[in-house]
C-alpha positions, 0 to 999 in steps of 0.5 A: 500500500505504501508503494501506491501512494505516492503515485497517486499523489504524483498522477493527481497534481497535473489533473489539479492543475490542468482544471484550474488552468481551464477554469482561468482560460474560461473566465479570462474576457476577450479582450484582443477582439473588443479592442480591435473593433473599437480601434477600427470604428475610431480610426475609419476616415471620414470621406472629405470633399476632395475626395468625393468631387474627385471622382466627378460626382456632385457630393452629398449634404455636409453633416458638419457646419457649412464651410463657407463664408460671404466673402468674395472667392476666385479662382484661375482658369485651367486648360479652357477649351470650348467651354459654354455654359449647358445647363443652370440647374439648382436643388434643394439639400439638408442645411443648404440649396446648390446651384451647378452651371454646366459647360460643354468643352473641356478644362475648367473655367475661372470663377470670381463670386461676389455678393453685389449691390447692383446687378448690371449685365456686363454687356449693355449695363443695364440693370438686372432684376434678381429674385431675393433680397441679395445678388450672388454674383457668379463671373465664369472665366475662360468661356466662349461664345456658342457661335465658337463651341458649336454647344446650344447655351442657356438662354439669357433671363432667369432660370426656373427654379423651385423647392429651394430655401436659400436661392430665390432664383437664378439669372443668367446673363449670357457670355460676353468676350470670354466671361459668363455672368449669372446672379443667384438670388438669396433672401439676404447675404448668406454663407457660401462657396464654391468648388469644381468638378469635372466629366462634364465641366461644373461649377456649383455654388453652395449657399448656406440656410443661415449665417 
């Protein structure tokens, strides 16, 4: 009898052993798993603008303030080439309204955007009636007349325009020795600004709801 007993204490340690081990890997939280999946909702990018007016394509609402103010932005010309102004067009988004000119050709026109007190048309001076209480005055550089572009241009006048908050209307004033000249109506001078896109040539405008 003397002779088992110590093998038996000698077989049962590593079963002692081997449960409490299993016990401790049961209870031990998986906590490679969960910080994995905070790390990867924390770190994921935010689509910017660049990215989304890269790919051609208008980008959607702002979910953060408008960025955008009322002071005048420009812009330079880049490779203009049969540019006309298509199609003036606006909608209606979350927090603001987005007017987008369209051109035919290729390249990307100039801009000078400005609050204004007087419209005139730049060809004749006379002045322009514009829906709203504030003019957003939209200069396109680097455009040509129909007659050179072969392209059917937006007629001259205002443009028809509804379901929109921010832009009371639109007026387009045709092109005049290598500019085109539109006023975007507004209840009074709100933020806004403006960017590029290409596949067709845009320009869009954006004003805000409120300042």
């Amino acid at each position: 009898m003397q002779t088992r007993h110590p093998l038996r204490l000698t077989c049962g340690v590593p079963l002692v052993l081997a449960a409490v081990l299993l016990a401790g890997c049961a209870e031990q939280p998986a906590t490679d798993e969960a910080s994995s999946s905070g790390s990867a909702t924390s770190t994921a990018p935010a689509q910017d603008d660049a990215a989304v007016t890269s790919a051609g394509a208008e980008p959607a609402a702002e979910t953060s303030a408008f960025p955008g103010d009322t002071e005048a932005v420009s812009a330079e010309p880049v490779d203009p080439a049969g540019l006309s102004v298509t199609e003036v067009r606006a909608g209606r988004h979350e927090g603001f309204d987005r007017v987008v000119f369209e051109l035919s050709g290729s390249g990307t026109p100039g801009w000078q955007v400005e609050y204004v007190d007087t419209p005139s048309s730049q060809g004749s001076g006379d002045a322009v009636e514009v829906p709203g209480e504030a003019a957003l005055q939209v200069v396109l550089q680097g455009t040509s007349y129909p007659y050179e572009t072969g392209a059917e241009e937006v007629a001259r006048g205002e443009v028809a325009v509804s379901g929109t908050e921010a832009v009371a209307g639109v007026f387009y004033d045709a092109t005049y020795e290598g500019t085109s000249v539109a006023w975007i109506g507004t209840p009074d001078r709100r933020p806004f600004r403006v960017y590029a896109l290409t596949g067709p040539s845009r320009v869009v405008v954006e004003v805000a709801d409120a300042g």
